[in-house]
Residue, then its C-alpha position, 0 to 999 in steps of 0.5 A: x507532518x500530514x494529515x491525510x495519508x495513503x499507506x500502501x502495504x504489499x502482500x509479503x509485507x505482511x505474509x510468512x517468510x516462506x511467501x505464503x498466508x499471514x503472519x499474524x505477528x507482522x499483520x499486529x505490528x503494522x496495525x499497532x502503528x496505525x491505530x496510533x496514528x488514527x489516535x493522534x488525528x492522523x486519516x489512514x487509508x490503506x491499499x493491501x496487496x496479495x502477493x502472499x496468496x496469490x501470484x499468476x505464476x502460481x497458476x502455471x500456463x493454463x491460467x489467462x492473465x485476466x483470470x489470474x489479475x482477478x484472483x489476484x485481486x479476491x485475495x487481496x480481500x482476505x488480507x484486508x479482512x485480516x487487517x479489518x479485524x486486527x484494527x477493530x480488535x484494539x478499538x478502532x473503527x474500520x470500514x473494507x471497501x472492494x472495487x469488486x462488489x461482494x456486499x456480503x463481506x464488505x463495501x463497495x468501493x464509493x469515493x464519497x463514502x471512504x471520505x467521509x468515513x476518513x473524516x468520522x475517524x475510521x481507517x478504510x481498506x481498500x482490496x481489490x486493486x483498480x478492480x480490472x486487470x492489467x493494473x496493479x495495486x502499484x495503480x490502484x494506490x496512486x488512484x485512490x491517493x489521488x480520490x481522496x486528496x491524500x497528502x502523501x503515499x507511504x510504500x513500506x517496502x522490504x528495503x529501506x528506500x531507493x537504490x540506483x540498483x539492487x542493494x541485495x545484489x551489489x554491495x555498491x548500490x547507492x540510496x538517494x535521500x530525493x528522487x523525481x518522478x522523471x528520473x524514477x521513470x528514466x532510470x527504471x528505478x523499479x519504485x512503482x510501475x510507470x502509470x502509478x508514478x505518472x498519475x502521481x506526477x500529475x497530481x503532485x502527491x508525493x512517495x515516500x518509500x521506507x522499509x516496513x521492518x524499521x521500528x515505528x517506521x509507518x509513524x516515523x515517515x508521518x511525524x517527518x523524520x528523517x526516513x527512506x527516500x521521498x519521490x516528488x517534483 
């Protein structure tokens, strides 16, 4: 169903159960999925977040939140080495791009570079986030959507779509199948931050939001199946 595809992918996605380092077995299932996809023709770029190092709470009063925004975004590049690493492991050919230069390990974030390596067939990583603080990985994936002309932003998620409130709370929480940008802003509905929803509105790429832990559940939203909540005009 698409062709070029943004995944964004959390930190505690992919982290022990305790929310603290990886879990390999989880990092394996994830990059089963899209060496699958990247098989069968499909551009995969991915947005990796941290939260399964690093989280400014952590660092308690002590630590500006500029400071704990970097260190939040280095730690995203271990998660996008891992990741690197378990992708090549089964043969397919990826590139890490950081938006923070650290040439020695990966490259600099350069948009027409990702877009070719997109069109030779290679997954690229994005780490780092935006690479300036106040942004959050929710941002810096509707950015690089919107740089390399994705079809569609997949945010595999913990819950299985959107809800109208906390299904881990209410056992009356409904799930939409459909949403807006509008009303995901109005209803504060908690999908993405209010800038990386914007910058998708304006640019008309929609979200589909799904649970990481279904079965197949990254090649399901991209064959089209019916699956998680879409959030579009």
């Amino acid at each position: 169903m698409y062709k070029r595809i943004l995944v964004k992918l959390s930190g505690e996605a992919i982290g022990q159960d305790d929310g603290r380092g990886l879990d390999s077995t989880k990092l394996e299932r994830v990059a089963n999925q899209l060496v699958d996809l990247n098989n069968d023709g499909v551009e995969v770029a991915v947005v990796i977040g941290a939260g399964n190092f690093w989280r400014g709470k952590y660092g308690g009063n002590y630590i500006k939140r500029t400071t704990s925004d970097y260190m939040g975004m280095l730690a995203t590049t271990l998660n996008a080495l891992a990741l690197q690493e378990m992708l090549e492991s089964k043969g397919v050919q990826t590139r890490v791009q950081t938006a923070i230069e650290m040439k020695q390990v990966a490259e600099p974030y350069i948009r027409r570079k990702a877009v070719r390596h997109l069109e030779k067939g290679r997954i690229v990583i994005f780490a780092c986030g935006t690479g300036s603080p106040y942004f959050t990985t929710d941002s810096a994936a509707a950015l690089r959507a919107v740089e390399m002309d994705s079809d569609v932003i997949l945010l595999a998620k913990n819950v299985d779509g959107v809800y109208n409130k906390d299904p881990k709370k209410y056992e009356d929480a409904i799930k939409y199948e459909e949403v807006s940008y509008m009303q995901s802003i109005n209803e504060k509905l908690g999908v993405m931050d209010t800038t990386a929803i914007t910058l998708c509105m304006e640019n008309k790429i929609p979200i589909l939001v799904f649970a990481l832990n279904e079965k197949d559940s990254i090649k399901r939203a991209v064959k089209g199946d019916k699956i998680g909540t879409i959030i579009k005009e």
